[in-house]
C-alpha positions in Angstrom: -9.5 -14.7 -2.8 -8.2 -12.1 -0.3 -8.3 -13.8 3.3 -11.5 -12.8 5.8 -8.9 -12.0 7.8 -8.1 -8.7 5.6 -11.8 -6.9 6.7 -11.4 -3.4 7.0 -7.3 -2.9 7.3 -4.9 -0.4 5.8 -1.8 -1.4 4.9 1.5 0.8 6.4 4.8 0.5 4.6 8.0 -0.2 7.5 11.0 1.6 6.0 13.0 0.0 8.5 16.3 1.0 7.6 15.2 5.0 7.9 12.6 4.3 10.4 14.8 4.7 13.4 18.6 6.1 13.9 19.0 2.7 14.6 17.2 1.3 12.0 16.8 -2.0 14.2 13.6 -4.2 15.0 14.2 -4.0 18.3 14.3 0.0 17.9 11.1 -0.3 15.3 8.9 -2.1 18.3 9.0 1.0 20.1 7.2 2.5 17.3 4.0 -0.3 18.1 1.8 1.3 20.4 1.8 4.6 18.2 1.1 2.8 15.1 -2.2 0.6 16.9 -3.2 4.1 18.2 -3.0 5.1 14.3 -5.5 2.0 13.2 -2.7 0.4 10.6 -4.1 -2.8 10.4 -1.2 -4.6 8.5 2.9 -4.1 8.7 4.9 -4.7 5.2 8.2 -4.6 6.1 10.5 -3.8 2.9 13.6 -5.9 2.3 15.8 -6.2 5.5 18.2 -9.6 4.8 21.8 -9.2 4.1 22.2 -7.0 1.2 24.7 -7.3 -1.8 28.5 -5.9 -1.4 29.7 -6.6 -5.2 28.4 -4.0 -7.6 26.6 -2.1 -4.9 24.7 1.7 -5.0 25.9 3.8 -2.3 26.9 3.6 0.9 24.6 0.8 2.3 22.6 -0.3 -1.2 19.6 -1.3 -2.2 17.3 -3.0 -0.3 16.0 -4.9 -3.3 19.4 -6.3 -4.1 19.6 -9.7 -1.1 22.4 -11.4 -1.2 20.7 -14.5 1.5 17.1 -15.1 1.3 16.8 -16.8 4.7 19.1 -14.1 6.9 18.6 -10.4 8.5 20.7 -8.0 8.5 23.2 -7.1 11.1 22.0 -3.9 11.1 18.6 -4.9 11.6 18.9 -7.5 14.3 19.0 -11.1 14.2 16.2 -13.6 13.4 15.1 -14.2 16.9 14.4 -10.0 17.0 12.0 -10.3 14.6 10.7 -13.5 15.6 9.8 -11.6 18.8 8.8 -8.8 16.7 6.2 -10.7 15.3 5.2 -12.0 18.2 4.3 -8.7 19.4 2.7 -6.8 16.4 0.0 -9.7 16.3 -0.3 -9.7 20.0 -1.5 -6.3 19.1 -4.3 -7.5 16.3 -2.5 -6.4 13.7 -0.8 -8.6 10.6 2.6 -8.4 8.9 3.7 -9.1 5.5 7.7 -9.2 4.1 8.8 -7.8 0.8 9.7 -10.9 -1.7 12.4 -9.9 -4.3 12.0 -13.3 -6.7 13.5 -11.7 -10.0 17.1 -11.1 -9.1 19.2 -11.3 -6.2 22.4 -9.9 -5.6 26.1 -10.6 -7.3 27.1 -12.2 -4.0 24.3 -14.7 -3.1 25.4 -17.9 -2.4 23.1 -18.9 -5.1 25.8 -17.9 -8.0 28.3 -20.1 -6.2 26.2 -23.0 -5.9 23.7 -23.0 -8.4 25.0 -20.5 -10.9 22.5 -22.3 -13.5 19.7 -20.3 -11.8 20.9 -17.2 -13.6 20.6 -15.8 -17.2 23.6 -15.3 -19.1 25.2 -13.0 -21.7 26.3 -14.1 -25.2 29.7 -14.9 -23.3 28.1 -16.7 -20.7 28.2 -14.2 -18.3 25.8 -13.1 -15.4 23.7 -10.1 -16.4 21.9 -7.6 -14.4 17.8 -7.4 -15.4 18.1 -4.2 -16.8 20.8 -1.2 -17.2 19.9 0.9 -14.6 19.9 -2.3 -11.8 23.7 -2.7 -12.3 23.4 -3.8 -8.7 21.3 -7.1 -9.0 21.7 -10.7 -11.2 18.5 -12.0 -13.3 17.2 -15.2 -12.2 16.5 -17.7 -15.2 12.7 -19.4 -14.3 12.7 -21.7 -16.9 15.1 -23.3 -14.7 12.5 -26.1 -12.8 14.9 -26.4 -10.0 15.1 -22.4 -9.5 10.9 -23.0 -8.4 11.7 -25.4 -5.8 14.6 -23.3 -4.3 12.6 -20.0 -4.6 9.5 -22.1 -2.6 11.6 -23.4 0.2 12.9 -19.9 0.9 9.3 -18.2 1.0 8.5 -21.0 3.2 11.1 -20.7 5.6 9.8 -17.5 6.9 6.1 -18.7 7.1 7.5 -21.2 8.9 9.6 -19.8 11.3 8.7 -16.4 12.2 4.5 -16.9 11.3 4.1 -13.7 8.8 1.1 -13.7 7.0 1.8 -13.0 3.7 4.2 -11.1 1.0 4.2 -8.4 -1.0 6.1 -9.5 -4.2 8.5 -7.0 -6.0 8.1 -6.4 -9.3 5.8 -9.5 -9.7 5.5 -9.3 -13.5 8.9 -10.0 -14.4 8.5 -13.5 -13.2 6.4 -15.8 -14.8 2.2 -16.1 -13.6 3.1 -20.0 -13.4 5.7 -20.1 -10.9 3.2 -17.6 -8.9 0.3 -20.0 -9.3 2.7 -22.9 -8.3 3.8 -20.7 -5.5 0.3 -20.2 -4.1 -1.0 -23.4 -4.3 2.7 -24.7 -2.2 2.7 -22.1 0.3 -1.1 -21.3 1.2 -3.5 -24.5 0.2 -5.8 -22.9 2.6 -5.8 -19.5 1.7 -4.9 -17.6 4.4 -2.1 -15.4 3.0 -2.0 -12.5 2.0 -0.3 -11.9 -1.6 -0.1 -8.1 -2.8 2.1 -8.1 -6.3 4.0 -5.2 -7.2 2.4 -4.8 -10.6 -0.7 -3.7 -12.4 -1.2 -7.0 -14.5 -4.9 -8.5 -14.2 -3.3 -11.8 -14.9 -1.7 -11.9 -11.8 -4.8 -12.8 -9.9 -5.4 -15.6 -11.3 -5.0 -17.9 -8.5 -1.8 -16.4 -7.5 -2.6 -13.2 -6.2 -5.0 -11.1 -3.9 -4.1 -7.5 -4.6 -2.8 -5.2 -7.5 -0.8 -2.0 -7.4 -3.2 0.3 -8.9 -0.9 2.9 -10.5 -3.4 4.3 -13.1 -5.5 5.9 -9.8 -1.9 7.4 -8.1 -1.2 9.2 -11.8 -4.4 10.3 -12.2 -4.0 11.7 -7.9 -1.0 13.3 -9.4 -2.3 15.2 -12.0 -5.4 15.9 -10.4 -3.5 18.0 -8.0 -1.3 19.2 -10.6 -4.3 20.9 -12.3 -3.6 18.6 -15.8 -6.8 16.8 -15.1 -10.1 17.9 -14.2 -12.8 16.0 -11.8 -14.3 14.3 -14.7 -11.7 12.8 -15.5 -10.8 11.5 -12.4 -14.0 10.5 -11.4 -13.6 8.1 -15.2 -10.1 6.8 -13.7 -11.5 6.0 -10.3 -14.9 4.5 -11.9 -12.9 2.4 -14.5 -9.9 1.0 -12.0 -12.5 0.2 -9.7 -14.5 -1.7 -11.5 -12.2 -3.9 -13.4 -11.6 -6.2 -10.0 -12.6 -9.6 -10.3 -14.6 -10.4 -6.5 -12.4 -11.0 -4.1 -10.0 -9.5 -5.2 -8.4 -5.7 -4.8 -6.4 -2.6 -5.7 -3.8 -1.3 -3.5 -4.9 2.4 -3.3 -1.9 5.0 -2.7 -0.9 8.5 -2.7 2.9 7.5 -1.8 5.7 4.6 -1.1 9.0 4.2 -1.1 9.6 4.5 -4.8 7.7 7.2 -5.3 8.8 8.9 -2.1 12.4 8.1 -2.6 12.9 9.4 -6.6 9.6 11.4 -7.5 8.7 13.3 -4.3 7.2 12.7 -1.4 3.5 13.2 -1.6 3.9 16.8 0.5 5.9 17.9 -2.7 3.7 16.1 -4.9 0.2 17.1 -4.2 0.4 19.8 -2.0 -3.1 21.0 -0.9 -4.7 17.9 -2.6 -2.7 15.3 -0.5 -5.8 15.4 2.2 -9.4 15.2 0.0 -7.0 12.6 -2.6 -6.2 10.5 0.5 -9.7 10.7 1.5 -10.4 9.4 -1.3 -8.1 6.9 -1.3 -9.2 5.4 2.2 -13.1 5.2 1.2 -13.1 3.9 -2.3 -13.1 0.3 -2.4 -9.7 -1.1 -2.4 -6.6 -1.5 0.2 -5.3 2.1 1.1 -1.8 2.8 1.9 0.2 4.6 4.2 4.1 5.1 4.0 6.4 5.7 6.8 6.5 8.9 8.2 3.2 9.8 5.9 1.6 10.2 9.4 3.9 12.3 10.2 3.7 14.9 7.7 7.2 13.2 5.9 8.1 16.4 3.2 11.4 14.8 2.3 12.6 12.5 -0.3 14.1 9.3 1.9 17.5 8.7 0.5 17.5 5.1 -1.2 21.0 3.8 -0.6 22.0 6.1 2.6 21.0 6.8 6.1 17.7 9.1 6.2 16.0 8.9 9.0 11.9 10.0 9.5 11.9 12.8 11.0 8.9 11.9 13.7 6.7 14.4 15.0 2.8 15.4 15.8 1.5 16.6 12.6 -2.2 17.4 11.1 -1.7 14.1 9.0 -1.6 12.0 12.5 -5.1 12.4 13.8 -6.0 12.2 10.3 -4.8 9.3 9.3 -6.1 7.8 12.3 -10.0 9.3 11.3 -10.0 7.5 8.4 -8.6 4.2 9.6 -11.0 4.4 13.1 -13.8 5.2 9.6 -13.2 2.0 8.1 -13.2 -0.4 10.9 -16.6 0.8 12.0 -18.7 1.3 9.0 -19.7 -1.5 6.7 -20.2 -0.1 3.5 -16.4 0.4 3.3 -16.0 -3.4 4.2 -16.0 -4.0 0.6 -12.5 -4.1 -1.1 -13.6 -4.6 -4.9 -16.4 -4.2 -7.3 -19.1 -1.2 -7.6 -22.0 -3.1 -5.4 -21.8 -0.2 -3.1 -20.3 2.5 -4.6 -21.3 5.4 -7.5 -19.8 8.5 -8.4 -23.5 11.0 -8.5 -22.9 14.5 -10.6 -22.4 17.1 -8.3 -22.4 20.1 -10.6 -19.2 21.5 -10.2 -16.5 20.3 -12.2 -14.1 21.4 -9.9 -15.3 18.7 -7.5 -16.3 15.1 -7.1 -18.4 13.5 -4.2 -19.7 9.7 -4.3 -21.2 7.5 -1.8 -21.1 4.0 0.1 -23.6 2.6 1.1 -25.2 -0.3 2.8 -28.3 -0.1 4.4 -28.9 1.5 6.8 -25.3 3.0 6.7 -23.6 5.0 4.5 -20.7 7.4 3.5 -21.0 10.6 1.8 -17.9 12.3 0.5 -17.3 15.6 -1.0 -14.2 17.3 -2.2 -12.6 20.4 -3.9 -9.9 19.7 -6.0 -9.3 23.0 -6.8 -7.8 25.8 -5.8 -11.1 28.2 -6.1 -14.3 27.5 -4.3 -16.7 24.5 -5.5 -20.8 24.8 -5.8 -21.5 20.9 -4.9 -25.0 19.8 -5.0 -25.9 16.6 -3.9 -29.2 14.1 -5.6 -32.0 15.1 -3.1 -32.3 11.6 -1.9 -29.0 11.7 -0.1 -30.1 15.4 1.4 -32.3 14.5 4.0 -29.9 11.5 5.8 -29.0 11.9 9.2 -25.5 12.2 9.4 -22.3 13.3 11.2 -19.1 15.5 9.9 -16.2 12.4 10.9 -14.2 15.4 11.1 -15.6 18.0 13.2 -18.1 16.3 15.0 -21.0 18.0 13.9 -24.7 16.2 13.2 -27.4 17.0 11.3 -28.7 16.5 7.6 -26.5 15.8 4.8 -28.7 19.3 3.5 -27.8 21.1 6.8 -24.0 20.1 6.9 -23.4 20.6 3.0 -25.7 24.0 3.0 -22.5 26.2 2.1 -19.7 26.0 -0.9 -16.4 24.3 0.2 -13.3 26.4 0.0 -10.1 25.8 -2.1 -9.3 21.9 -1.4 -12.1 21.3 1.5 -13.2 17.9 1.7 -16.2 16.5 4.0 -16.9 13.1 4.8 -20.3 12.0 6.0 -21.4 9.2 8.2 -24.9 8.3 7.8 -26.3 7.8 11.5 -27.9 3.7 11.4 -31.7 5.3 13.0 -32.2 5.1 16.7 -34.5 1.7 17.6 
């Protein structure tokens, strides 16, 4: 069950390593006030402990491959900097979550020193990376019982000394749904964590996780900008992904991250002109939505993955923006809920170049519209929603839904709609 705690927040994506020239905590923490101002509600830092020197990509490596589970970084600071760190972001209201790497670690952790029985081997009895392509990294071997407990005391030690609230757990399917659920039940008896796994298995919430990477919604964004799929379509995906949540539980929603940044463009190169009405989207459809670093930013560059690429920071469209839809979420219940359909349909609005649906909860309500297309759209809403009292979250305007939706929107508009509660 995804902790009360969770409400209305957006998650945002620390890149520390490229998020400063520094690429420091201490640097990062200038970044706070800018990021409250934005409305992210919840900090995952990716991997910033020591990373492997054996076998490594590039100049620096990956940050997946750790060669100490319970150390930082030089480069990032020392433990007591992001105890501090910490300290601050939830002085601020807001949460933070770490990046767990469980299926591998590096060729260098003290772990194939001391306990090289927590690894698979070859034929010959040699350590073997999980794949070909992670030539960097050593599978762990979970039938190992021993492996659990070590695994458990690490994920511990950072609950218990710097007071995150949860992890976001890297490629979370590779590692069996038992040690998960054994996991959970050691580290949170009381439910207050947050656990987002980096996978799109439904098995995975079974008592072991809160939130699911929804990738089947950021292909279908993809080719919904790319022209491949029409709104029907995509109104299908986002009906069916939506729907198949358990309650209480909830898809991460996304239009980028570092992955997808770093090797298949950054969502400026991918979706162009869609990247505003599909993030729209992405922020008022039940779920968790995402933000990337440097997203707010207008960030039109792939990050390098084993180099030095800083964000290039600056004012951009996407800033006041972003910070629309976040300010959107906090204040309006019907987007409270982060899974099932209870509040949520997908009406026909005649043009199959566009796709508008509504939350609702009475006496509020959301009304979005948007042109995924690059010729103009002919939306027309079901008269009921017509004569609401609304305001344009966007430009400020009020009026009827009939009134502010009387014309055609252009090539990619989008409008959102905030149904004014009646005056008492």
């Amino acid at each position: 069950m995804i902790p009360a705690w969770v409400g209305h927040r957006s998650l945002y994506e620390v890149n520390l390593r490229q998020y400063t020239p520094q690429g420091s905590f201490n640097s990062f923490r200038m970044h706070l006030p800018r990021l409250a101002e934005l409305g992210a509600g919840i900090l995952w830092f990716m991997p910033f402990q020591p990373i492997g020197v054996n076998h490594r990509k590039g100049t620096l490596g990956s940050y997946y491959s750790i060669r100490d589970y319970q150390a930082v970084d030089p480069t990032a600071g020392t433990m007591d900097d992001f105890r501090a760190l910490v300290s601050d972001i939830h002085r601020r209201g807001v949460r933070v979550i770490i990046d767990w790497v469980a299926n591998h670690t590096a060729w260098d952790h003290v772990w194939t020193k001391e306990h090289p029985e927590f690894y698979t081997k070859d034929d010959q009895g040699r350590f073997r990376p999980p794949n070909p392509d992670w030539t960097d990294t050593l599978q762990l071997d979970y039938s190992n019982q021993e492996l659990w407990d070590a695994m458990i005391s690490a994920m511990q030690f950072w609950l218990n000394e710097t007071g995150i609230d949860g992890f976001r757990c890297d490629m979370a399917h590779l590692v069996p749904l038992e040690f998960w659920q054994f996991a959970r039940q050691r580290l949170d008896p009381q439910g207050n964590l947050l656990m987002l796994a980096e996978s799109e298995d439904k098995r995975l919430l079974d008592a072991a996780f809160d939130v699911l990477y929804n990738w089947n919604l950021f292909h279908a964004f993809n080719d919904a900008a790319a022209g491949k799929i029409g709104s029907g379509q995509l109104k299908e995906v986002i009906t069916r992904e939506i729907q198949g949540y358990p309650e209480g539980k909830a898809p991460l929603l996304f239009t980028s991250n570092h992955d997808e940044n770093s090797w298949n463009g950054s969502a400026v190169e991918r979706l162009g002109p869609a990247l505003e009405p599909l993030s729209l989207i992405a922020f008022t459809l039940p779920g968790i939505p995402l933000i990337y670093s440097g997203q707010e930013a207008g960030l039109s560059k792939r990050l390098s993955f084993f180099e030095k690429d800083p964000v290039d920071w600056r004012f951009d469209k996407m800033t006041p923006f972003y910070g629309t839809l976040n300010a959107l979420r906090k204040r309006n219940s019907p987007l409270f809920s982060l899974s099932g359909p209870s509040s949520f349909c997908l009406p026909d609005c005649g043009d199959e170049h566009a796709i508008a649906f509504v939350r609702e909860h009475d006496p509020l309500g959301i009304i979005l519209l948007a042109n995924l297309s690059p010729r103009p759209a002919d939306i027309r809403l079901p008269e009921e929603y017509l004569q609401w009292h609304c305001r344009d979250i966007f430009s400020g305007k009020e009026g009827t839904c009939a009134t502010l939706t009387n014309r055609s929107p252009g090539p990619w508009e989008y409008m959102a709609l905030e149904r004014k509660a009646p005056k008492k």
